[in-house]
C-alpha positions in Angstrom: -8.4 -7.4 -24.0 -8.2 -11.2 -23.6 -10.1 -14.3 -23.7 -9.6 -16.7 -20.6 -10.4 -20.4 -20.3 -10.7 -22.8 -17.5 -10.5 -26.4 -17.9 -10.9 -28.7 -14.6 -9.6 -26.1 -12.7 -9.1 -27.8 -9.3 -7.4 -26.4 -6.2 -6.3 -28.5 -2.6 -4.7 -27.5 0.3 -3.9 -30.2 1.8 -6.7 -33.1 2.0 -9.5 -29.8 1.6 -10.4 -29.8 -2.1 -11.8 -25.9 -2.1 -12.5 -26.5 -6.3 -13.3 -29.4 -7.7 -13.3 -29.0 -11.3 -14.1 -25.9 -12.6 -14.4 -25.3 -16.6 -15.3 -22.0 -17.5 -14.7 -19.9 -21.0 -14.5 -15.5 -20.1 -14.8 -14.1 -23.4 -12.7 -11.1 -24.7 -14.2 -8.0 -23.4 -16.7 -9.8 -21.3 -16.9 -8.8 -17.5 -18.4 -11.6 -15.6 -19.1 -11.8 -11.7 -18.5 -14.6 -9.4 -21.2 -15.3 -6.8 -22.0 -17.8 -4.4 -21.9 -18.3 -0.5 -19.2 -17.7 1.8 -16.4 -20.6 1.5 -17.4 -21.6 -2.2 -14.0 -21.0 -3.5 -15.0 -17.2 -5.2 -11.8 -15.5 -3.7 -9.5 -18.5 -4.6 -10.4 -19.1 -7.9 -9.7 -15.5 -8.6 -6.3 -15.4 -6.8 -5.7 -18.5 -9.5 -6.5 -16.8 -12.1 -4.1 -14.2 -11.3 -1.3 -16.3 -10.3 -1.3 -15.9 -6.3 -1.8 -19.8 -5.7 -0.8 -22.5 -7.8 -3.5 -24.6 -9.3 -3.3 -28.4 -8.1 -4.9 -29.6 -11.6 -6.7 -28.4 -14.3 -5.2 -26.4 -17.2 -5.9 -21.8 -17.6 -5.3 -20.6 -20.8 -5.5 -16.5 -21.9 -5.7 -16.0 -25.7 -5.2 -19.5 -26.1 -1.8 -18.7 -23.9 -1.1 -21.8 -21.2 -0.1 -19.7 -18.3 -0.2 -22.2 -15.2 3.1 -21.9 -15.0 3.4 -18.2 -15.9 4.6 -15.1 -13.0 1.7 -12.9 -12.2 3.7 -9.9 -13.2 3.8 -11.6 -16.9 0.3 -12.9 -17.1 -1.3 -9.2 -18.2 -3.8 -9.0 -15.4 -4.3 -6.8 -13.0 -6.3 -7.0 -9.2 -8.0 -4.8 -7.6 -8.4 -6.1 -3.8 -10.7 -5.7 -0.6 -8.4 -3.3 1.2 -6.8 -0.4 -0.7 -3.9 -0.8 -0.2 -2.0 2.6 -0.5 0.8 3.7 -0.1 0.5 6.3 2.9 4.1 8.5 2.5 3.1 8.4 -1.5 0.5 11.1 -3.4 -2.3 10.1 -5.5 -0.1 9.9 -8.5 2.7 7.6 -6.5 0.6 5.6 -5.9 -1.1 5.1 -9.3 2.7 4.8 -11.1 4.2 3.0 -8.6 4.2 0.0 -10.4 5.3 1.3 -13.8 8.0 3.1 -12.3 9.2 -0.2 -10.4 8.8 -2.3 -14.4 11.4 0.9 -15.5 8.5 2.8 -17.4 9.7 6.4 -19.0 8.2 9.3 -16.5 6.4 11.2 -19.6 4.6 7.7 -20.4 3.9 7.3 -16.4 2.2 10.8 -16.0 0.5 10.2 -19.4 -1.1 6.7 -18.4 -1.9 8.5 -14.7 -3.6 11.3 -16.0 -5.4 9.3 -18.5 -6.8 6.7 -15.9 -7.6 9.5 -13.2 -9.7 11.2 -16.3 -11.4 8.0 -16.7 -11.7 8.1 -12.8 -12.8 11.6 -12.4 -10.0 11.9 -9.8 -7.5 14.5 -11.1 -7.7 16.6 -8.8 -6.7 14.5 -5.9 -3.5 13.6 -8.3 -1.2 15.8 -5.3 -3.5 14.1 -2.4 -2.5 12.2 0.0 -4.9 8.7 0.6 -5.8 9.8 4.3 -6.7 13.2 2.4 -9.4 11.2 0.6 -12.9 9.3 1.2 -13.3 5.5 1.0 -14.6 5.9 -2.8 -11.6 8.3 -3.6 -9.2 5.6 -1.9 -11.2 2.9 -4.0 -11.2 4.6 -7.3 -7.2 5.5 -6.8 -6.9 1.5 -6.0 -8.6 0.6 -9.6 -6.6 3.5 -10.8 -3.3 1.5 -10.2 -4.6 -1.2 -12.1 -6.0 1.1 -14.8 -2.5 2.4 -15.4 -1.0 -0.8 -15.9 -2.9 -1.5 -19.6 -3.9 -5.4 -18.0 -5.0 -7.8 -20.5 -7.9 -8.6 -17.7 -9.1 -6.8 -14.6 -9.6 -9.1 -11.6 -12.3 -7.1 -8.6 -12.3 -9.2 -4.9 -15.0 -7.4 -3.4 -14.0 -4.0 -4.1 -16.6 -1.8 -3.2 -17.5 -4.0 0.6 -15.7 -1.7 2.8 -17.3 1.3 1.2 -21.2 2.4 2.9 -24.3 2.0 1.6 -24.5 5.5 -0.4 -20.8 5.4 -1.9 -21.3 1.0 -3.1 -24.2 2.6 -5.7 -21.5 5.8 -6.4 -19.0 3.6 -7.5 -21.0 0.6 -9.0 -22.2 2.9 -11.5 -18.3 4.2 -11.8 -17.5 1.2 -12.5 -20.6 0.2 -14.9 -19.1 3.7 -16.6 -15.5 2.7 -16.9 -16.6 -1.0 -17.7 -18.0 0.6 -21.1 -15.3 3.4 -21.6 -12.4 0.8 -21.2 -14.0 -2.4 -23.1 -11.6 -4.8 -21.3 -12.3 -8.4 -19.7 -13.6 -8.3 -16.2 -13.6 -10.9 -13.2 -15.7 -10.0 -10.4 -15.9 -11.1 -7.1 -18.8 -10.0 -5.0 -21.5 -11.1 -1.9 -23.5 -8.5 -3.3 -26.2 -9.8 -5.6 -27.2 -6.1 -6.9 -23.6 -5.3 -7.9 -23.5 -9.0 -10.0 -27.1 -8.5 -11.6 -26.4 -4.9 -12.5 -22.6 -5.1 -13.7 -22.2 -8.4 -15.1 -22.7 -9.6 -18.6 -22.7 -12.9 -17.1 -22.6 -14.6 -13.7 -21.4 -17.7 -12.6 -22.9 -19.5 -9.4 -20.7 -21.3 -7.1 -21.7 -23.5 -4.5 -18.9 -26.1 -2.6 -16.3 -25.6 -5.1 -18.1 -26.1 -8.0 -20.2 -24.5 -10.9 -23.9 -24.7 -10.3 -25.0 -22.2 -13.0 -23.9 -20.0 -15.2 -26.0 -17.5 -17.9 -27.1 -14.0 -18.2 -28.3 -12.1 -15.0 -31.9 -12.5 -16.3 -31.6 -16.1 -17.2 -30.2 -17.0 -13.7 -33.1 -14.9 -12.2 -36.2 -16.2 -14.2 -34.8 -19.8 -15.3 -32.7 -21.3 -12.5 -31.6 -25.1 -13.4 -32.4 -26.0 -9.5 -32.8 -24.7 -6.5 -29.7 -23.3 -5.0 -29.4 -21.2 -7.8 -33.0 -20.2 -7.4 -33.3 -19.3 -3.6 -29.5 -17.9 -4.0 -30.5 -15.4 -6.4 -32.5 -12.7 -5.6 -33.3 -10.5 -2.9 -35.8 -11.2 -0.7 -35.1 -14.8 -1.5 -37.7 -17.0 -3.6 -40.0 -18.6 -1.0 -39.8 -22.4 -1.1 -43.5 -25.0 -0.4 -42.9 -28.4 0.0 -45.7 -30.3 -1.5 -47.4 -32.9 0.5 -49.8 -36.3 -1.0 -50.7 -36.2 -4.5 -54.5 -35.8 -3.9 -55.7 -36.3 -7.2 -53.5 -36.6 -10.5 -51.5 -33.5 -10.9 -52.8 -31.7 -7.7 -51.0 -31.8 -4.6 -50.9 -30.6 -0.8 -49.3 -27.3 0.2 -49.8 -25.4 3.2 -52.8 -23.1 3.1 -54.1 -25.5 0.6 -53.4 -27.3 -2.8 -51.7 -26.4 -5.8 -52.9 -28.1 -9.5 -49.9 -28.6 -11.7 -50.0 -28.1 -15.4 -48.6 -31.2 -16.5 -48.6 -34.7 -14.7 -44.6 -35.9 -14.2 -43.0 -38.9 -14.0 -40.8 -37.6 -11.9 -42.3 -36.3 -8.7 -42.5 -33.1 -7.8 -41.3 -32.0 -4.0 -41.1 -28.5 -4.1 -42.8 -25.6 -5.3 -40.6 -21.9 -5.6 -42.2 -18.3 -5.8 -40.7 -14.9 -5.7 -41.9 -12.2 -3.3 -43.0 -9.9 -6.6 -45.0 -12.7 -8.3 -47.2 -12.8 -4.9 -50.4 -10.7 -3.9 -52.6 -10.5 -1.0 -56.5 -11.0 -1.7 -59.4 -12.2 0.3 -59.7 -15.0 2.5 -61.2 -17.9 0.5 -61.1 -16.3 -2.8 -60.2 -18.1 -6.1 -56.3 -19.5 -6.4 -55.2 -18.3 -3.3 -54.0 -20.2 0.2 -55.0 -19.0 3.7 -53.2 -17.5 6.2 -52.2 -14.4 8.3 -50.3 -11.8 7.9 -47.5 -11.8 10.8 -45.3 -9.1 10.3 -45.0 -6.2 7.5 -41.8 -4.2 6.5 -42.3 -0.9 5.1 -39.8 0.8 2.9 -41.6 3.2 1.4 -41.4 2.2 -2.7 -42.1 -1.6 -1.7 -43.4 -3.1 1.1 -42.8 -7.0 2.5 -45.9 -8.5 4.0 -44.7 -12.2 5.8 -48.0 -14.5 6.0 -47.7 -17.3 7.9 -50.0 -20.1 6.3 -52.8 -21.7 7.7 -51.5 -24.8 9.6 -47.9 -24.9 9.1 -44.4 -23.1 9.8 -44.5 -22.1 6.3 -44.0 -18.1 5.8 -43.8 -16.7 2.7 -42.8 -13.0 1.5 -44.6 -10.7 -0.4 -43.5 -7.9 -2.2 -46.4 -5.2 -2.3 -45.3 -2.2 -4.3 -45.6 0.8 -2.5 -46.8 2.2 0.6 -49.3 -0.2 1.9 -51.3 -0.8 5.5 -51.8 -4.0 6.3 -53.1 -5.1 9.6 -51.4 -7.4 11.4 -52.6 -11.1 12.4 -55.9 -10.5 10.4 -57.1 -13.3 8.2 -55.9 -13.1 4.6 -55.2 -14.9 1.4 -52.3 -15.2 -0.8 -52.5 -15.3 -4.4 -49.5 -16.5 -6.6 -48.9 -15.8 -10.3 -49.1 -19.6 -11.7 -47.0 -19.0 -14.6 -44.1 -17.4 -12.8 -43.8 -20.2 -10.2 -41.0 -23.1 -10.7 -41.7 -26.7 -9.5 -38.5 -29.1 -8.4 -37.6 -32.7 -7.7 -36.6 -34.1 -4.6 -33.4 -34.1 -5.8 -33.3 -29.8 -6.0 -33.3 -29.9 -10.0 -35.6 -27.4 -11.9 -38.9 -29.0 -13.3 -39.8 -26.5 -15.4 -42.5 -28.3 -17.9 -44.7 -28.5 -14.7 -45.6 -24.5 -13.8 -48.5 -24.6 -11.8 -51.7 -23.7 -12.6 -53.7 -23.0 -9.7 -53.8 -22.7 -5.6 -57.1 -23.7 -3.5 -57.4 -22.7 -0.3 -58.1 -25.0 2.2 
């Protein structure tokens, strides 16, 4: 296991800064995921870390180690990449020792490490396979075998389980939530998909342009974001965003469907309001705390169901989560009641003004 540490990590190529300062502490034993949007830098701040591009400033340190300047074969780290990456004319175990047997490692201690990471794997009986004898999980599992086998200091993931299908990403998250626990070391992780980050990670780190915009627990990015990228970036359907229009009296303010009452007056003013699809409920038109509009268009999934209302004079549509199977008509007159104390309120400039939860909608 290892500790890593970032300091002003910045990378160029050419007159394209891709990261533009990133300090960041991984501690020892600690698997933490990188999210953020396509082009954020994710993918090359990983290949950094293990050595694959050279870092244009900024200093990388493992167990207090410099190692900017360090090989990747001597940095103790070990990737596990998109594509597989087998060797065809090679069995499961060739493929698996490959690299120790290349680094001059005894054969006894080769099939010892094998067998021990394809127990760990649940993969020994594929040890005389072939990989076009095995699924995409098998191939996957034999790919983070061959890094397994290696003892790393720190196991790098670049969106290992995207190739795989729906059914076989949930098989080997929890493989890897398994071997996470079994093997204790320090994990990087590299994903687009939010449920592998908020169900793997210990912590998650938000990039956005090339730089940090938050990091914290899964929890702590999902119910106290410190703006709003982080906030409509995490979760899934995405928070639903109302800009607020005149201050009408004091702490209340315009939305669409009707007007909100904030629980503090700010002297910074408020320009947004953000509310996730689970802390919103459907009620009746004109009833207490609730805005006006129509439902639109309803997804049913059978344990939830997504009701979009477009409110009353306005473009805005917001998503609610109704647990369940629920019938809703269509285009029929409705109200929308949010839970006050789970909304968040920001600036004009995007930044979280969390002292200012509201306290009550209107309709109009």
């Amino acid at each position: 296991m290892a500790k890593l540490e970032l300091s002003g990590i910045r990378k160029s190529f050419g007159a394209v800064d891709v990261l533009k300062g990133i300090d960041l502490t991984v501690e020892d034993g600690e698997f933490v995921a990188f999210v953020g949007p396509s082009g954020c830098g994710k993918s090359t701040l990983l290949r950094l870390i293990c050595g694959l591009d050279e870092i244009t400033a900024g200093q990388m340190a493992i167990d207090g180690e410099i190692v900017n300047d360090v090989p990747p074969a001597k940095r103790g780290i070990a990737m596990v990449f998109q594509s597989y990456a087998l060797y065809p004319h090679m069995t499961v175990a060739g493929n698996m020792g490959y690299a120790l047997r290349l680094a001059g490692v005894p054969k006894e201690e080769i099939h010892s490490r094998v067998a021990a990471a394809a127990k760990v794997l649940r993969i020994e009986t594929y040890l005389d396979r072939k990989p076009r004898q095995l699924s995409g999980g098998q191939r996957q599992r034999v790919a983070i075998g061959r890094a397994i086998v290696r003892e790393p200091r720190i196991f790098l993931f670049d969106e290992p389980l995207s190739n795989l299908d729906a059914a076989l990403r949930v098989e080997m998250r929890i493989e890897i939530a398994r071997m996470k626990e079994e093997l204790g070391t320090t994990m990087v992780y590299v994903t687009h998909d939010q449920i592998e980050a908020m169900t793997l990670a210990d912590k998650i780190v938000v990039l956005n342009g090339g730089t940090v915009e938050q990091v914290g627990s899964p929890l702590d990015l999902y119910n106290k974001p410190v703006n709003r990228f982080v906030a409509g970036f995490i979760g899934s359907p995405r928070m639903n965003f109302l800009t607020l229009g005149a201050r009408k009296a004091d702490n209340v303010h315009a939305v669409s469907g009707g007007e909100i009452r904030l629980a503090a007056k700010l002297s910074e003013a408020p320009a947004e309001i953000g509310i996730r699809p689970e802390h919103i409920s459907l009620t009746a038109r004109g009833a207490p705390d609730s805005l006006a509009g129509k439902v639109t268009m309803t997804e049913h999934l059978g344990s939830d169901t997504y009701a979009y209302v477009a409110l009353d004079g306005s473009q805005d549509v917001l998503v609610v989560r109704l647990s369940g199977e629920k019938a809703i008509k269509r285009n029929e007159p409705i109200g929308v009641h949010a839970d006050p104390g789970m909304a968040h309120v920001f600036s004009a400039a995007g930044l979280s003004l969390a002292s200012a939860r509201p306290v009550s909608l209107e309709a109009a």
